[in-house]
N, C-alpha and C positions, 0 to 999 in steps of 0.2 A: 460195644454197649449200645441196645438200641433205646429210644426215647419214644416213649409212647405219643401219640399225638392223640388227643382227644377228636372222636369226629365232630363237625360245625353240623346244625340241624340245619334244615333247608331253611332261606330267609321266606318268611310266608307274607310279603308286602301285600298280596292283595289281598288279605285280611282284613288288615291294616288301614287300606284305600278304602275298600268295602263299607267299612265301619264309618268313617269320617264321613264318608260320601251318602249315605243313610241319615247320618246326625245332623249334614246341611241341608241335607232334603227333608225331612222333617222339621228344622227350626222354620226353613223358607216355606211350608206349607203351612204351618201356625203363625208367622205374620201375616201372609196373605188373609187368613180366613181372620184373624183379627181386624187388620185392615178393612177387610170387606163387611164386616160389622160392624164398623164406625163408621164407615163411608155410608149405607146401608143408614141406618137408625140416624143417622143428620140427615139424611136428604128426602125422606119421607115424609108428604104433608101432614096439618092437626088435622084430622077427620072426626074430633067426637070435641061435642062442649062448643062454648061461643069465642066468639072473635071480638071484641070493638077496634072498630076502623073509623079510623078520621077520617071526617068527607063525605060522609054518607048522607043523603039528605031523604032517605027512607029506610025502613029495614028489607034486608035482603035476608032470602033463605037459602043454602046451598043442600041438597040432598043427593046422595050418591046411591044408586040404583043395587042389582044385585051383582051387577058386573064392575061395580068401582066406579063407575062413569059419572061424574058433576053434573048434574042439573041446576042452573041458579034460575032463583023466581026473583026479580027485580022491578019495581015501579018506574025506573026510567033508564034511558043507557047511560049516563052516566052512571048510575052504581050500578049497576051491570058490570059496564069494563073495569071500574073499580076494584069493586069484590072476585074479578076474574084476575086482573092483575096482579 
């Protein structure tokens, strides 16, 4: 009497691996890019609108050029180093 033996399909692991390894690469590219947008958007100066700082003993202007770059207009260095610090 013989006994059929069913055939086993190939194990296909690196499917498997493939897929997993995808899904962590993926999630770790969307922390990162989150991460760097909150990292990002905190650490970028106010550039628009007014400041009040204590200490000032004139007003100061700060204006930023077309390259981003600070220019402060000040009546003495003390608020100078002030409004720079």
């Amino acid at each position: 009497m013989e006994v059929a033996v069913p055939q086993q399909k190939p194990k296909r692991k690196w499917r498997k691996r493939a897929l997993w390894s995808f899904g962590i690469l993926i999630i770790l590219l969307l922390s990162v890019l989150i991460a760097a947008n909150v990292f990002l958007s905190r650490s970028l100066p106010e550039t628009k609108g007014e400041i009040s700082l204590p200490g000032l003993l004139e007003p100061v202007t700060v204006v930023r050029d077309s390259s981003g770059v600070p220019h402060i207009n000040a009546a003495s260095e003390h608020d100078l180093y002030l409004a720079q610090g």
